[in-house]
C-alpha positions as CSV (number, residue, x, y, z in Angstrom):
1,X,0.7,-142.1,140.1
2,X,-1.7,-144.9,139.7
3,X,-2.4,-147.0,136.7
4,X,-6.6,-144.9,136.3
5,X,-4.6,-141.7,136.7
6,X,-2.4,-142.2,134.2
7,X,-5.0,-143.8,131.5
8,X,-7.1,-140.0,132.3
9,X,-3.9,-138.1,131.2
10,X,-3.2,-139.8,128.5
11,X,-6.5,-139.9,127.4
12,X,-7.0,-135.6,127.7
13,X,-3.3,-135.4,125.6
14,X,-1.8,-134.6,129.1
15,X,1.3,-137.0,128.7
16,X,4.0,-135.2,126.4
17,X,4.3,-136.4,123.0
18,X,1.3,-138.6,122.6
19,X,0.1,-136.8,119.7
20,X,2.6,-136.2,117.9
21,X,4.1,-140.0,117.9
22,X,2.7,-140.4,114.8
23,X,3.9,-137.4,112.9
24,X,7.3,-138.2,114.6
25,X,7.2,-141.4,112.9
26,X,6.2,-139.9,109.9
27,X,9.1,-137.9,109.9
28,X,11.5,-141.0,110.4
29,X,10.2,-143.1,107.8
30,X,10.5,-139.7,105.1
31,X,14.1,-138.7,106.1
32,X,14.8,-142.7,105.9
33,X,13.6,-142.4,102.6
34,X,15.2,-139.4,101.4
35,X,18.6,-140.8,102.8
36,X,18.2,-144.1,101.2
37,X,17.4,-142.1,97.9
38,X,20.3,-140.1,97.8
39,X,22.7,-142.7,98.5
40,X,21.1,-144.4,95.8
41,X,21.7,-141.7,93.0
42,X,25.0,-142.0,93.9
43,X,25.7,-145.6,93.5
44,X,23.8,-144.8,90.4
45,X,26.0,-142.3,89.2
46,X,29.6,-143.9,90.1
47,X,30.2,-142.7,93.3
48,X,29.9,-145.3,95.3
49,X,30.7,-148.5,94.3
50,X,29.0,-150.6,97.5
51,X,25.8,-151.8,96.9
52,X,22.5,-151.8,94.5
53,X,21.8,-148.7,93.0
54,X,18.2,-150.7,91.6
55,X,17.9,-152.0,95.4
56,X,18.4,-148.6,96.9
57,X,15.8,-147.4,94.4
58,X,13.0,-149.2,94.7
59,X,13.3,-149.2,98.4
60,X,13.6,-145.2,98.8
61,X,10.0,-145.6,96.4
62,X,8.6,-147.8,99.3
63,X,9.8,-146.0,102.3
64,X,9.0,-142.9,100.7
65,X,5.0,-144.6,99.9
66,X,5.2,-145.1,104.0
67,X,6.0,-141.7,105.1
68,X,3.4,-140.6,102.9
69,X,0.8,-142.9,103.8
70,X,1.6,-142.2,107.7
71,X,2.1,-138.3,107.3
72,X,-1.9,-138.1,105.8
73,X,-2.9,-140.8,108.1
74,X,-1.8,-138.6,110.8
75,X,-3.2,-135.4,109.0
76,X,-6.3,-136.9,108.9
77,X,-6.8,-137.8,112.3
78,X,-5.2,-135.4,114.3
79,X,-7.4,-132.6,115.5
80,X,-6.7,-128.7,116.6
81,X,-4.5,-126.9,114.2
82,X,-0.3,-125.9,114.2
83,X,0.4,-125.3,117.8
84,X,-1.7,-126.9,119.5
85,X,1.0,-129.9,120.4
86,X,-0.6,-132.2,117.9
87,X,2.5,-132.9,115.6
88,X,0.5,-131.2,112.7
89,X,3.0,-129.1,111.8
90,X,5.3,-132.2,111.4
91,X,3.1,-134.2,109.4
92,X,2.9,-131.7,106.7
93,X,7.1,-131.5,106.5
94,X,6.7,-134.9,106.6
95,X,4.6,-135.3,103.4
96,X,7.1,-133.1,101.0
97,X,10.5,-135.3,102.2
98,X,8.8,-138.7,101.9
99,X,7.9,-137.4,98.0
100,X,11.4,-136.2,97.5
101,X,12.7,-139.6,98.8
102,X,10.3,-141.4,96.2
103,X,11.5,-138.6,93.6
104,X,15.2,-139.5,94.3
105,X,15.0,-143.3,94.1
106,X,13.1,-143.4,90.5
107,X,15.6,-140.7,89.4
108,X,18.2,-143.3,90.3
109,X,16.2,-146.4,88.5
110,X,15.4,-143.9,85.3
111,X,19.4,-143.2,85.7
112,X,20.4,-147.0,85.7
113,X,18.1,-147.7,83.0
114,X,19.3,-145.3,80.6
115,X,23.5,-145.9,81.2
116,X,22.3,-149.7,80.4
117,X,24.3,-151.1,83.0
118,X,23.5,-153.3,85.9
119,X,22.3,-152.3,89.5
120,X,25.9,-152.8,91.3
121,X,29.1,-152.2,89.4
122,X,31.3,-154.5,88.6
123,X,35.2,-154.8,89.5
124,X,37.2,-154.3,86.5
């Protein structure tokens, strides 16, 4: 296939995936976030006692603030409606996880904050 051919398929949505790269990356960044937010409630709570609770925090806040700023992005852009191959339906799954992400890591910051004690535990 030549180099014209291909630019024509991708350019009528004839190449698998093209439109819905961006809700798949959507989706990346929002379970990143929600992972990153669990683990930090648990270094929060005691349960693990590797790493920054306050780190994992704020940085389940900031991937969480990406997913959500790609997931409308591509909400916004994309055109058709569910089904039609556009990743729609993936950007708006996308939009809920990337907010439970940020909703985990300040529920592990408030968490810190109130026990009083630093972000990483401290060997006894």
């Amino acid at each position: 296939m030549s180099a014209s051919a291909v630019l024509v398929a991708a350019a009528e949505g004839g190449i698998i995936g093209d439109g819905r790269t961006g809700a798949n990356l959507a989706l990346g960044a929002s379970l990143l976030g929600l992972v990153i937010g669990w683990l930090a409630m648990a270094r929060a709570d005691g349960r693990i006692s590797t790493g920054s609770a306050r780190t994992g925090g704020m940085s389940a806040i900031a991937v969480g603030i990406v997913g959500t700023v790609l997931a409308v992005l591509h909400l916004a852009t994309s055109s058709g409606g569910p089904g039609t191959g556009n990743g729609l339906v993936g950007a708006v799954v996308a939009v809920p996880l990337a907010l439970g992400g940020m909703f985990l890591g300040r529920l592990a910051l408030t968490r810190l904050r109130r026990a009083g004690r630093p972000g990483k535990r401290m060997a006894v």
